[in-house]
MARBAMAR-802776 format. One record per residue (C-alpha): residue number from 1; y, z, x; residue in three letters. Coordinates in steps of 0.02 Angstrom, whole numbers, m for minus. Last residue first. Example, Ala and Ser with C-alpha at 12.3 -4.5 7.8 and 13.67 -1.06 7.14 Angstrom:
BEGIN
+------+--------+--------+--------+-------+
: doza :  north :     up :   east : numar :
+------+--------+--------+--------+-------+
:    2 :    m53 :    357 :    684 :   ser :
:    1 :   m225 :    390 :    615 :   ala :
+------+--------+--------+--------+-------+
end
This chain:
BEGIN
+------+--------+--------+--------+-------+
: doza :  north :     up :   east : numar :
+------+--------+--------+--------+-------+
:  413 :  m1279 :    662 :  m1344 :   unk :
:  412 :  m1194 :    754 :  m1177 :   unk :
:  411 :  m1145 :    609 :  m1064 :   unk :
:  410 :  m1127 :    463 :  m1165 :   unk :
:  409 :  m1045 :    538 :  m1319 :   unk :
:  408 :   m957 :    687 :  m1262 :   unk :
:  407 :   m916 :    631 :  m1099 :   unk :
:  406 :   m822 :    483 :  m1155 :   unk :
:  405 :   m735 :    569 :  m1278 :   unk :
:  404 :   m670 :    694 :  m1157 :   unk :
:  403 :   m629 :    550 :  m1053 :   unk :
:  402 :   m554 :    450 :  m1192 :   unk :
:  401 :   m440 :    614 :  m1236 :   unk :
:  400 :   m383 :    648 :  m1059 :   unk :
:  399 :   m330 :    468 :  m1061 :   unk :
:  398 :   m233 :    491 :  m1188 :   unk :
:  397 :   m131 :    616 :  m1125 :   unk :
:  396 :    m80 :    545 :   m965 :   unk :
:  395 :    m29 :    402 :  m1073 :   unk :
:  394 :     88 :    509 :  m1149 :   unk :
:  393 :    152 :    584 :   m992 :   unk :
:  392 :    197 :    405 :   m948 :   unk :
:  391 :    156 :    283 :   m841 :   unk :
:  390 :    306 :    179 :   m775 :   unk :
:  389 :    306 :    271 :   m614 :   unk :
:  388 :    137 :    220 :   m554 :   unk :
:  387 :    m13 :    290 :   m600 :   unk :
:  386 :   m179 :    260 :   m497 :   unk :
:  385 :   m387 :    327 :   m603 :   unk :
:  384 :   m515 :    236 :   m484 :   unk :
:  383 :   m678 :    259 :   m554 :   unk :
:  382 :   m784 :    270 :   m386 :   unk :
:  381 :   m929 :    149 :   m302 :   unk :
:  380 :  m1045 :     56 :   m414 :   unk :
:  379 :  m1162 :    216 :   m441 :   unk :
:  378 :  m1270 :    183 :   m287 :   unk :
:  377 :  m1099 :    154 :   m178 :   unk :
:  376 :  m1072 :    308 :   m206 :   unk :
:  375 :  m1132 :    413 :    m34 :   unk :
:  374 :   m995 :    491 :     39 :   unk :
:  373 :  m1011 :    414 :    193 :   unk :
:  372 :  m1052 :    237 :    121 :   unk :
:  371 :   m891 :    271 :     24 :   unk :
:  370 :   m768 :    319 :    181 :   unk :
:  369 :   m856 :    176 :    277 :   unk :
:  368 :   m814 :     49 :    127 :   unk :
:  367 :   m622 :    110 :     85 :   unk :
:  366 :   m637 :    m90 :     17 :   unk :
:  365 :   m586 :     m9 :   m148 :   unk :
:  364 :   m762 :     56 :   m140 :   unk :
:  363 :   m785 :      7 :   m332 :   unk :
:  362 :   m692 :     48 :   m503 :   unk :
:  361 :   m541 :     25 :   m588 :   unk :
:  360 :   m463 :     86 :   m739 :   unk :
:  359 :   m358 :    m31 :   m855 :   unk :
:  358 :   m335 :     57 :  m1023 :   unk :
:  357 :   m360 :    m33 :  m1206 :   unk :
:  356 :   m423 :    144 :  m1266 :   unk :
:  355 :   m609 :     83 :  m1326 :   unk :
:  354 :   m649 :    m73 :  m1245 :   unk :
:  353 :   m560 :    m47 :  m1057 :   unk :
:  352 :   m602 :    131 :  m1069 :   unk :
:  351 :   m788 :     59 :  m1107 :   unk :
:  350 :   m783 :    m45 :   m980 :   unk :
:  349 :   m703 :     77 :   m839 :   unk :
:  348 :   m842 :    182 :   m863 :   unk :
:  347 :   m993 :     71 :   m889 :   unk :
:  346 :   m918 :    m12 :   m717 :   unk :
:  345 :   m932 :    178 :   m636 :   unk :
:  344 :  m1119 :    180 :   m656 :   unk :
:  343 :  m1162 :    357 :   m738 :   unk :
:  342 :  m1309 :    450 :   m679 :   unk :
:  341 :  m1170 :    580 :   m593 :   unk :
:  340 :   m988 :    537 :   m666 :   unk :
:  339 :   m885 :    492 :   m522 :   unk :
:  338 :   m726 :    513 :   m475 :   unk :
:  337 :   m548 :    434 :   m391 :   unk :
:  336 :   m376 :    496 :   m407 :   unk :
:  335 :   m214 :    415 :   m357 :   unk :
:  334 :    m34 :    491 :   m411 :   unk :
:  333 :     11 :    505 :   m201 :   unk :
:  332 :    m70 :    679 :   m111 :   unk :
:  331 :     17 :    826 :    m34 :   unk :
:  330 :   m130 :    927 :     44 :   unk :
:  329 :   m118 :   1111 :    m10 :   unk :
:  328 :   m168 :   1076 :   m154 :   unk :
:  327 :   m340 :   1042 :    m99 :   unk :
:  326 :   m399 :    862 :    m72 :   unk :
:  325 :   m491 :    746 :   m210 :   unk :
:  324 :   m640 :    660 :   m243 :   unk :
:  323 :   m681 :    736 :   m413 :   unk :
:  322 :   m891 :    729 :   m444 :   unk :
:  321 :   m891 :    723 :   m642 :   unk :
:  320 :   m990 :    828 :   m769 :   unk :
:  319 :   m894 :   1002 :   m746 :   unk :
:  318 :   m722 :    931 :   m824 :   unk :
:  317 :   m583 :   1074 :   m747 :   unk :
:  316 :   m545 :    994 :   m590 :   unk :
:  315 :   m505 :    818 :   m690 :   unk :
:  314 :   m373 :    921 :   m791 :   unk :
:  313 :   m284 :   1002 :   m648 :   unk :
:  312 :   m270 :    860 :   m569 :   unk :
:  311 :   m181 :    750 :   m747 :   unk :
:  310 :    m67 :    873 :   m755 :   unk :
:  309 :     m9 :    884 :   m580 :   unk :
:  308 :      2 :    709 :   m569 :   unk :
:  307 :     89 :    670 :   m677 :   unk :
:  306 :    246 :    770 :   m631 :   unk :
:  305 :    235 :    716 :   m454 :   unk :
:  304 :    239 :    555 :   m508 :   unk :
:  303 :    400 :    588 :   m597 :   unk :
:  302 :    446 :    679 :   m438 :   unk :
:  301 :    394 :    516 :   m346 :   unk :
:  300 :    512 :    395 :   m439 :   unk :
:  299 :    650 :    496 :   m395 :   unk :
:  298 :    627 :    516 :   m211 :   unk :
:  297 :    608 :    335 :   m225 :   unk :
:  296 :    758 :    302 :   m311 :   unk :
:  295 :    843 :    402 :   m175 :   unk :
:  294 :    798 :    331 :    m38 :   unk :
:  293 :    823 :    163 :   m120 :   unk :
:  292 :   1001 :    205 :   m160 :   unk :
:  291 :   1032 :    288 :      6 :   unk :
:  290 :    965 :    124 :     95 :   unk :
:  289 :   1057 :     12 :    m26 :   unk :
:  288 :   1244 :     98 :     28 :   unk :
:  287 :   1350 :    237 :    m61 :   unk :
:  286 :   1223 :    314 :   m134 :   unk :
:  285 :   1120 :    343 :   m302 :   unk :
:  284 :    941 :    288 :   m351 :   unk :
:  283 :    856 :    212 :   m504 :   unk :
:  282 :    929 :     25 :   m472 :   unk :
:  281 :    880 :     21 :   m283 :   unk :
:  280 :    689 :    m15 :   m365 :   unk :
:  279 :    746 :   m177 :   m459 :   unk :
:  278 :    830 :   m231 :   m303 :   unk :
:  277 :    670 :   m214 :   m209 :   unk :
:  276 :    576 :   m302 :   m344 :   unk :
:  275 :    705 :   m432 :   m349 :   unk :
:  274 :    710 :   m464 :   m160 :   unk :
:  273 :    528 :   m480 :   m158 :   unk :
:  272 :    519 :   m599 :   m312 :   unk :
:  271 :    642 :   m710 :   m188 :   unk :
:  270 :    506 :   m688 :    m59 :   unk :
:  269 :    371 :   m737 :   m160 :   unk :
:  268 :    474 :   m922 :   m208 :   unk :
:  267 :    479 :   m919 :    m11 :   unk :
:  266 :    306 :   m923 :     15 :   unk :
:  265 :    326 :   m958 :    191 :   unk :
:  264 :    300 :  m1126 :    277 :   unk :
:  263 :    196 :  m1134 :    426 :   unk :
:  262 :    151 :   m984 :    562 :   unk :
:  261 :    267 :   m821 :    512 :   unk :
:  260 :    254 :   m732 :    692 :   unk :
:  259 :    372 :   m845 :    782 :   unk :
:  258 :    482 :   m805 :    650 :   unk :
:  257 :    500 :   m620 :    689 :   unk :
:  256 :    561 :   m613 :    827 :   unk :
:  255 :    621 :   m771 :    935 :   unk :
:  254 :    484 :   m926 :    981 :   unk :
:  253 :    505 :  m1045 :    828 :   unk :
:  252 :    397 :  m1165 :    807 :   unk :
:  251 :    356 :  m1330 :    911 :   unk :
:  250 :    218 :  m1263 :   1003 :   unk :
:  249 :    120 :  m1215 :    852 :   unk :
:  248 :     92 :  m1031 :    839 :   unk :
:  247 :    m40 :   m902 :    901 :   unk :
:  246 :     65 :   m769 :    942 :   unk :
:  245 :     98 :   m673 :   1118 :   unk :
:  244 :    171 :   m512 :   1057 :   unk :
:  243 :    294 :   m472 :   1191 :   unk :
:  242 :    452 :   m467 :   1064 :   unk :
:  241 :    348 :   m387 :    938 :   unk :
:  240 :    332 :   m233 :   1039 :   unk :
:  239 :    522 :   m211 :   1098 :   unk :
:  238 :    563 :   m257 :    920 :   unk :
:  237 :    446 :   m130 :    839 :   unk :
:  236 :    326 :   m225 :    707 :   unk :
:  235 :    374 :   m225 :    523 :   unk :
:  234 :    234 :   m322 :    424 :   unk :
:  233 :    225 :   m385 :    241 :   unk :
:  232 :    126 :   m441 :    142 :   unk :
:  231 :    158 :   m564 :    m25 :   unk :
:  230 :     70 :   m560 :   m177 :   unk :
:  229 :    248 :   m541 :   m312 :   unk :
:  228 :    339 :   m392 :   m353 :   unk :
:  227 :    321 :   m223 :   m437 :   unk :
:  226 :    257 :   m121 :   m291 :   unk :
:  225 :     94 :   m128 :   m247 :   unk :
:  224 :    129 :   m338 :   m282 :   unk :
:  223 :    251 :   m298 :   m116 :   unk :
:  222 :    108 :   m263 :     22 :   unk :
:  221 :    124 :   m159 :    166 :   unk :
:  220 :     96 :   m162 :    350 :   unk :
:  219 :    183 :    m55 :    495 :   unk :
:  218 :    183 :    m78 :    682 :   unk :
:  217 :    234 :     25 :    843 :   unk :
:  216 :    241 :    208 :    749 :   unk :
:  215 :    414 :    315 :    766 :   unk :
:  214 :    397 :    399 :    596 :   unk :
:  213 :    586 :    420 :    595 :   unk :
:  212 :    619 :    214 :    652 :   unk :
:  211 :    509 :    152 :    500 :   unk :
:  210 :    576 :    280 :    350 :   unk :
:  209 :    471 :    270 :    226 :   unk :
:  208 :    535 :    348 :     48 :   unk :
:  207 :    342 :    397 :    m49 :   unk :
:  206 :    248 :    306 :   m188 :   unk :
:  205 :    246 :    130 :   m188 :   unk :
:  204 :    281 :    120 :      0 :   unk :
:  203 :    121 :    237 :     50 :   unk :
:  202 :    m20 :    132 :    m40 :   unk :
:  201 :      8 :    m26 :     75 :   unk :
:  200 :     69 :    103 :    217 :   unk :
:  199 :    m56 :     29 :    338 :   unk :
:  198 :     24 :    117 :    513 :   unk :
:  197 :    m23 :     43 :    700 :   unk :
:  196 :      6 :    137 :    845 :   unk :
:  195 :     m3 :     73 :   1002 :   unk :
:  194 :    m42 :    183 :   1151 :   unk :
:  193 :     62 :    254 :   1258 :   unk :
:  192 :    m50 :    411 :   1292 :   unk :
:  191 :     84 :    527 :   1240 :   unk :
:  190 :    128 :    411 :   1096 :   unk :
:  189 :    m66 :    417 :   1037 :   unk :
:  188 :    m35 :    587 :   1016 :   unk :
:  187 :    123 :    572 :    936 :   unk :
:  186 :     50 :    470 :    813 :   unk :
:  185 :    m63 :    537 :    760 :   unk :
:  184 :     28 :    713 :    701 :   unk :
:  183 :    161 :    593 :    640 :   unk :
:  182 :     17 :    540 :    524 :   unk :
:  181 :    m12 :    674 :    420 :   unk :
:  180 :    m91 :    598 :    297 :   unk :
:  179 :    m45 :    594 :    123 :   unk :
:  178 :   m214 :    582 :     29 :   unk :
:  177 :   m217 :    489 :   m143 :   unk :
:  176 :   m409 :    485 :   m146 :   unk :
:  175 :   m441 :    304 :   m153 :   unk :
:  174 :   m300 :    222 :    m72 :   unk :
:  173 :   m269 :    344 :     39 :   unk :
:  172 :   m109 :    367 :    115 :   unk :
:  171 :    m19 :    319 :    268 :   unk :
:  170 :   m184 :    250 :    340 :   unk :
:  169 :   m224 :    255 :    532 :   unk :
:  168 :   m223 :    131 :    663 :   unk :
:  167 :   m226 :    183 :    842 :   unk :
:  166 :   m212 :     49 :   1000 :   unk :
:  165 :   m222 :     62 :   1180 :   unk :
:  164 :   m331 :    221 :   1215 :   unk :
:  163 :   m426 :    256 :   1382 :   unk :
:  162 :   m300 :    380 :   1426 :   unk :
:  161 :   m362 :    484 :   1270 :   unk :
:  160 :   m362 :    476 :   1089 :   unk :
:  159 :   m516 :    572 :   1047 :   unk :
:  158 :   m518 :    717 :   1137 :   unk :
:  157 :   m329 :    757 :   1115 :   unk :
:  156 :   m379 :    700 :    933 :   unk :
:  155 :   m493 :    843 :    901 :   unk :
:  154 :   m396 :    955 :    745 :   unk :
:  153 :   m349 :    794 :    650 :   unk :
:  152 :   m512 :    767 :    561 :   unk :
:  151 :   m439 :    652 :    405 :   unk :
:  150 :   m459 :    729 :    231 :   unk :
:  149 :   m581 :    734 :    103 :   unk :
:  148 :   m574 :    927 :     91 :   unk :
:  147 :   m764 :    909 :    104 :   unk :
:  146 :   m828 :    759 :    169 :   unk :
:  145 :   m700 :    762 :    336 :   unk :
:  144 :   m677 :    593 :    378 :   unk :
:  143 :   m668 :    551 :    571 :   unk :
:  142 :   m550 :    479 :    674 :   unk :
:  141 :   m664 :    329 :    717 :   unk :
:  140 :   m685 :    272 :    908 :   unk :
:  139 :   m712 :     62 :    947 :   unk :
:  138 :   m741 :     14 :   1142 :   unk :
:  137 :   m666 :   m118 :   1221 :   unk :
:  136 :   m777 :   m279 :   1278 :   unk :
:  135 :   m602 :   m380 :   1232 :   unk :
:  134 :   m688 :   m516 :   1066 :   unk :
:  133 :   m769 :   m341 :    996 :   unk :
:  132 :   m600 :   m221 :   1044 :   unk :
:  131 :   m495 :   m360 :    929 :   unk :
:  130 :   m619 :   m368 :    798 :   unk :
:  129 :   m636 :   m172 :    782 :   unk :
:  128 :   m435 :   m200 :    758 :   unk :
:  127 :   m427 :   m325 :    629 :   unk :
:  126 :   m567 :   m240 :    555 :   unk :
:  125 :   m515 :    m53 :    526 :   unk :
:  124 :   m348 :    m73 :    445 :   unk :
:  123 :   m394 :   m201 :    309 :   unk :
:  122 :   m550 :    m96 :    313 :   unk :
:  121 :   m447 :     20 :    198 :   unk :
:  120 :   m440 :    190 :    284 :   unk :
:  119 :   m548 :    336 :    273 :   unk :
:  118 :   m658 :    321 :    417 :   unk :
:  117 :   m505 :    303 :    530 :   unk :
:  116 :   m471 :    186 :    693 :   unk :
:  115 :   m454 :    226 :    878 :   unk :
:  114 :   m464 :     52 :   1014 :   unk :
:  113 :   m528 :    102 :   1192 :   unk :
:  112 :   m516 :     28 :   1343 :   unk :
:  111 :   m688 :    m23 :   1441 :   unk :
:  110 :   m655 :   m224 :   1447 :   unk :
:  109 :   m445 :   m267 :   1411 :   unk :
:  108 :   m329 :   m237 :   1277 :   unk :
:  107 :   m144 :   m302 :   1268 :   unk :
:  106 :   m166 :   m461 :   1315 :   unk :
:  105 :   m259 :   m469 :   1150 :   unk :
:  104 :   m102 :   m391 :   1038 :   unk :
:  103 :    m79 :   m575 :    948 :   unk :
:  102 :   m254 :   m583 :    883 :   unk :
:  101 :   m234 :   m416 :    800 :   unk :
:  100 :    m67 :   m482 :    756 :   unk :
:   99 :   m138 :   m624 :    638 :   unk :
:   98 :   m287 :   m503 :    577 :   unk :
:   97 :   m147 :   m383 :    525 :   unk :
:   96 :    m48 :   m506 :    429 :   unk :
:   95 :   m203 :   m593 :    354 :   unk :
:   94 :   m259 :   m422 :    296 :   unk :
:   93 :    m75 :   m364 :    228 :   unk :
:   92 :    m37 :   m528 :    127 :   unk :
:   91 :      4 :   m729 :    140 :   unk :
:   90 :    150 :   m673 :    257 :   unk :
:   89 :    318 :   m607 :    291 :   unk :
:   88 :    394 :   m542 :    465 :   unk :
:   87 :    508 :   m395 :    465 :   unk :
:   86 :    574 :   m332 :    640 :   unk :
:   85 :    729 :   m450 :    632 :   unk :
:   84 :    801 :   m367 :    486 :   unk :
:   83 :    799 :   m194 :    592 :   unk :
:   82 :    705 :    m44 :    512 :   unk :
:   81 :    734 :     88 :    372 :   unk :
:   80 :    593 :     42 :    244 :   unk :
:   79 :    670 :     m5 :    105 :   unk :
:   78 :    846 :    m58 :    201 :   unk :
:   77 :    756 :   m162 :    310 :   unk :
:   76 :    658 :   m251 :    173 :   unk :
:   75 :    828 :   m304 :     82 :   unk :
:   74 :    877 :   m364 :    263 :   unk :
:   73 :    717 :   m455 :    280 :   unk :
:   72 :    728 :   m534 :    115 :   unk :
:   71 :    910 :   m598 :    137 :   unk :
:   70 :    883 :   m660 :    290 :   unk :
:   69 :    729 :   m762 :    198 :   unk :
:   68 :    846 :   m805 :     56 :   unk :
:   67 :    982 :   m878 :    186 :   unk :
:   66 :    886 :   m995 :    250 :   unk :
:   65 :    814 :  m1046 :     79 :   unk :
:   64 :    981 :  m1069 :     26 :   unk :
:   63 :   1018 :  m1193 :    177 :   unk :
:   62 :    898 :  m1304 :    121 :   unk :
:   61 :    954 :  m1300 :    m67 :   unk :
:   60 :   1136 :  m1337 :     15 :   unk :
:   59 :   1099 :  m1489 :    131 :   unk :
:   58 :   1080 :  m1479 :    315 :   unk :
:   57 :    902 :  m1443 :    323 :   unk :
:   56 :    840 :  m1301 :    405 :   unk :
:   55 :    723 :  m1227 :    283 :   unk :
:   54 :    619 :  m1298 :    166 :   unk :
:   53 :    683 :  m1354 :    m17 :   unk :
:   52 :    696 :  m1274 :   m183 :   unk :
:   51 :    793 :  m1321 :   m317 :   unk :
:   50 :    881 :  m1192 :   m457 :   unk :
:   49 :    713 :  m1188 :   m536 :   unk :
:   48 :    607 :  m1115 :   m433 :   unk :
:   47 :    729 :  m1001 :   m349 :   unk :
:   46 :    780 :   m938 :   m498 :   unk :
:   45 :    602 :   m917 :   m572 :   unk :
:   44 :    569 :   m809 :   m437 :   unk :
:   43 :    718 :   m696 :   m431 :   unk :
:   42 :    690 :   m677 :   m633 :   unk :
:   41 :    519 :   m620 :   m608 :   unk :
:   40 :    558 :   m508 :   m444 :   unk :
:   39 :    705 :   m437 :   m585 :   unk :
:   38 :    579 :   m418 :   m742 :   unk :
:   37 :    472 :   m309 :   m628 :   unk :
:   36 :    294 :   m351 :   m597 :   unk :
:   35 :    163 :   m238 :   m658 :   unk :
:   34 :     62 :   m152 :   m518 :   unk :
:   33 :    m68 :   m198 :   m386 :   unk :
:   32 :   m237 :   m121 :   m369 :   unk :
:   31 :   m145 :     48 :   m329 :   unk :
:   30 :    m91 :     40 :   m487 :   unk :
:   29 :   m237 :     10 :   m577 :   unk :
:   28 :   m167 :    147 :   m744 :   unk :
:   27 :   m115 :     21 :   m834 :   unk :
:   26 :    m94 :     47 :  m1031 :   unk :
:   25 :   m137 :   m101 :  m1109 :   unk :
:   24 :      2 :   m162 :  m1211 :   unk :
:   23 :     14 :   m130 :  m1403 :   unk :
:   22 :    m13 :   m284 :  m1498 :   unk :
:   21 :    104 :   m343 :  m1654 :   unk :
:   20 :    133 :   m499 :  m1589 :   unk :
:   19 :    196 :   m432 :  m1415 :   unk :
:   18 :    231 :   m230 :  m1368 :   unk :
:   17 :    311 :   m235 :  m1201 :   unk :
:   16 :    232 :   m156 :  m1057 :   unk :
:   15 :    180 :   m325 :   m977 :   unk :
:   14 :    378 :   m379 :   m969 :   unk :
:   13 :    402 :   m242 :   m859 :   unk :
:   12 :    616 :   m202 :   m856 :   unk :
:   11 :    600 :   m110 :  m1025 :   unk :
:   10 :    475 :     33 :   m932 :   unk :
:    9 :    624 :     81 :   m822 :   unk :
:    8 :    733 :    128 :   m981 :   unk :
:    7 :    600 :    226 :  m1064 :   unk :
:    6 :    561 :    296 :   m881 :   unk :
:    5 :    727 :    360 :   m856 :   unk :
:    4 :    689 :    458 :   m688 :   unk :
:    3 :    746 :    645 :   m678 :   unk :
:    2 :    911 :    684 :   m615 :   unk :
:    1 :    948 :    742 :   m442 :   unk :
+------+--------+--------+--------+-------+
end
């Protein structure tokens, strides 16, 4: 396979383009949200101004919004290797999750048991710690191990038992970059038959998913993580979602998946979906739009991969930072998170912001257990360092040399 073009995929970002005479920033907040594409851009605007209506009219703007939210669920479909008619669309991942939470009630009763991470986003923690609050079930965490900062997979036959209904676990880390090994999870809570539940909002942008391999009940992700608009996204398992008693008005739709999308959709979002997604299908090869998104996201994570290895073994090598980051052993996404001991991470990011014109974030990331555990919060949480596949080796580079700088003149005067 040949390597990504990343001059050529770097054109299609408007925000990476030098204007006036002023160099971009250089953003390295991916995981934040990344730059949108020039195709989700030119899908949006398209929709906006070629007429837009609701759905089910009789006339043709009505019946083009129809067929743009088919449209969207089969270009989703093909991402993520599921059925068009398992993807619902809404305002984003928490409001999503919260929304089937609510849905998966009849589903958990007094004294069952409901299995969640200390490393995940509390996007997927509090949907589901609600849910076991309002049913009198109990709430058990897969814990984080402090060390290799990685999840404590050796005890789940202890802690995924009978009692268990529902297990939600990260994808990937939003903070550290850690791949989990979540088919391990998941076939534990399949031999229970519980539900699993899969927050791949930091997974998509990063790694090929493939929805009916993994074999998990219910997946979330976002598409502003990866080069389109704010809108989530959830695929939920036919025979699952089909059951799924939703809060809806009684006039709405009752089949999968509309019953799940309450009120009019963003569908100016949705057309921005189907360009980002198009937009990513343009860097792979293969006969169909699965094979070409496969591979373009095979392809876009070796150039990752690239990055990432350079800029890991530099961070491991700076003595005055705390690097919160697995082993090699672990395969991790482009993500890495530190601190800088009597440094507050804002007077980090600032001064990148000020002095190198880079975008570095900092706080818990809303990874809030997995920081109180670690203890950070006093310094304002972590600096958050996340490439995506328009970052360059260059960049890489440059970095190195603001945090050397850094060091040298606020650490060591």
């Amino acid at each position: 396979m040949s390597t990504l073009a990343v001059a050529d995929l770097r054109a299609c970002f408007p925000a990476l383009q030098e204007k006036g005479g002023k160099k971009p920033y250089i953003y390295f907040d991916g995981p934040g949200g990344t730059q949108m594409a020039q195709q989700a851009i030119d899908g949006m605007l398209a929709y906006i101004t070629g007429g837009m209506a609701n759905l089910h009219g009789a006339f043709p703007t009505s019946v083009g919004t129809d067929n743009l939210l088919l449209e969207g669920r089969k270009a989703v479909a093909d991402l993520l290797h599921c059925a068009p008619e398992e993807v619902a669309f809404g305002q984003n991942m928490t409001t999503l999750a919260f929304s089937v939470a609510r849905s998966l009630g009849g589903f958990i009763k007094a004294g069952d048991e409901v299995v969640v991470t200390e490393m995940d986003h509390r996007a997927n923690v509090d949907p589901w710690v609600t849910l076991a609050k309002d049913k009198g079930a109990h709430v058990r965490f897969i814990e984080l191990n402090p060390e290799t900062y990685t999840l404590k997979l050796d005890y789940l036959e202890e802690l995924i038992t009978e009692k268990t209904k529902l297990v939600a676990v990260g994808m990937s880390s939003n903070v550290t970059g850690t791949v989990n090994d979540v088919r391990k999870v998941i076939a534990r809570a399949k031999a229970v038959n519980a539900i699993v539940v899969l927050d791949a909002v930091h997974a998509v942008p990063h790694l090929p998913i493939d929805f009916q391999e993994l074999g998990c009940d219910i997946l979330f992700c976002s598409a502003y993580k990866f080069f389109g608009p704010h809108i989530g996204i959830a695929v939920i398992a036919a025979t699952l979602f089909e059951k799924l008693q939703v809060y809806k008005l009684a006039p709405a739709p009752q089949q999968i998946p509309d019953k799940l999308e309450t009120g009019t959709q963003n569908h100016e979002a949705i057309a921005g979906l189907i360009g980002a997604i198009t937009f990513i299908e343009r860097w792979g090869e293969g006969a169909s739009r699965r094979e070409r998104l496969t591979s373009a996201m095979q392809r876009i994570e070796r150039h990752e991969q690239q990055l990432t290895t350079r800029l890991d073994n530099f961070l491991r090598q700076i003595p005055e930072l705390k690097f919160y980051r697995a082993s090699e052993a672990t395969y991790k996404t482009p993500t890495f998170a530190f601190t800088i001991p009597g440094i507050k991470a804002r007077e980090v990011t600032s001064w990148f912001a000020e002095n190198y014109n880079m975008c570095i974030a900092d706080g818990h990331f809303y990874a809030s257990t997995m920081a109180d555990k670690l203890g950070v919060n006093p310094m304002g949480g972590w600096v958050r360092v996340g490439l995506a596949p328009y970052n360059t080796m260059e960049e890489v580079t440059r970095f190195e040399q603001g945090l050397q700088e850094f060091i040298r003149t606020k650490v060591r005067p």
